[in-house]
N, C-alpha and C positions, 0 to 999 in steps of 0.2 A: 145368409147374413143380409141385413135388409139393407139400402144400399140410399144415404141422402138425396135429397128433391135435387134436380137441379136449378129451380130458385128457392130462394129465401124466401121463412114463413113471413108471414104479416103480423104485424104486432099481437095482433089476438090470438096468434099460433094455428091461424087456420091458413090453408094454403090461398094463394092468390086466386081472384078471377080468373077464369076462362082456362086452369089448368084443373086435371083431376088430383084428388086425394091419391096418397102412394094405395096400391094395390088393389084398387079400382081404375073400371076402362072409362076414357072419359066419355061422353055421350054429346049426340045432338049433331058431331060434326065426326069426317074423318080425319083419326090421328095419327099421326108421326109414329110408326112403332117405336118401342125406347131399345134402345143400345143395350148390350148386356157387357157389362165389364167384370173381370175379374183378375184382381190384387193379390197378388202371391208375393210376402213379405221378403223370400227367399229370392227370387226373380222377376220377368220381366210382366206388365199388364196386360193382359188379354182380354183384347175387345173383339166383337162382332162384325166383321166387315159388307162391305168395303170404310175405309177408312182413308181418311185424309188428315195430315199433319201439318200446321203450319211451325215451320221449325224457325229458330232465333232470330238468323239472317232473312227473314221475311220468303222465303222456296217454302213451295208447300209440294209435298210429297204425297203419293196416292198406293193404296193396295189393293189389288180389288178381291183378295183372299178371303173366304167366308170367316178366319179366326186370324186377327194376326196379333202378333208377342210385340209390344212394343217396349224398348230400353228403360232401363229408369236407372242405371249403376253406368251408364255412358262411356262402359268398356267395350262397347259392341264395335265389330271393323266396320258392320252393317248400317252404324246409328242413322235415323230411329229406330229402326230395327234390332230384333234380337236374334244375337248368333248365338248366343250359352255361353258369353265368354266370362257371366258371373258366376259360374258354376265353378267350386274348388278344384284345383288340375291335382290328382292322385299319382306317384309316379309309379314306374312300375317295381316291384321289389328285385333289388340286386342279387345276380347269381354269385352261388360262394364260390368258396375259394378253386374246385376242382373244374368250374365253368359250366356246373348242371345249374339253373334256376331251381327256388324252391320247391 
């Protein structure tokens, strides 16, 4: 899935100065390798690390894990982090009547 610039085109729909075209490297100078993110509608974003977060109250927060899960449903105990607490909780099925489970 090809994934927006992160700036904004220029009126003519060409990219700005001094940044490459998506899917091309840029040339001439060394670049910033780009972050890879990935958006999972069902749970949390996974980005590339090390990562840094600056969260609400102005803390910024550091991972230096090579993949880390970050919140986007701010159930996590962990936030910004993710614990899997968006994940559905399944219970276990009730033993019948004689006390065997199913």
């Amino acid at each position: 899935m090809p994934c927006p610039s992160d700036s904004a085109p220029t009126p003519s729909g060409s990219a700005p100065s001094g940044s490459a075209p998506s899917g091309s490297a840029a040339t001439g100078s060394a670049a910033t390798p780009a972050r890879r993110v990935s958006v999972d509608p069902q749970g949390p974003v996974l980005v590339e690390g090390p990562v840094e977060i600056a969260l609400d109250d102005g803390t910024v927060v550091r991972s230096d894990r090579f993949v880390v899960a970050v919140c986007t449903c701010r159930r996590s105990r962990t936030y910004p982090w993710c614990d899997t607490s968006h994940r559905p909780r399944e219970r276990a099925a009730s033993p019948d009547e004689d006390g065997n489970s199913r």
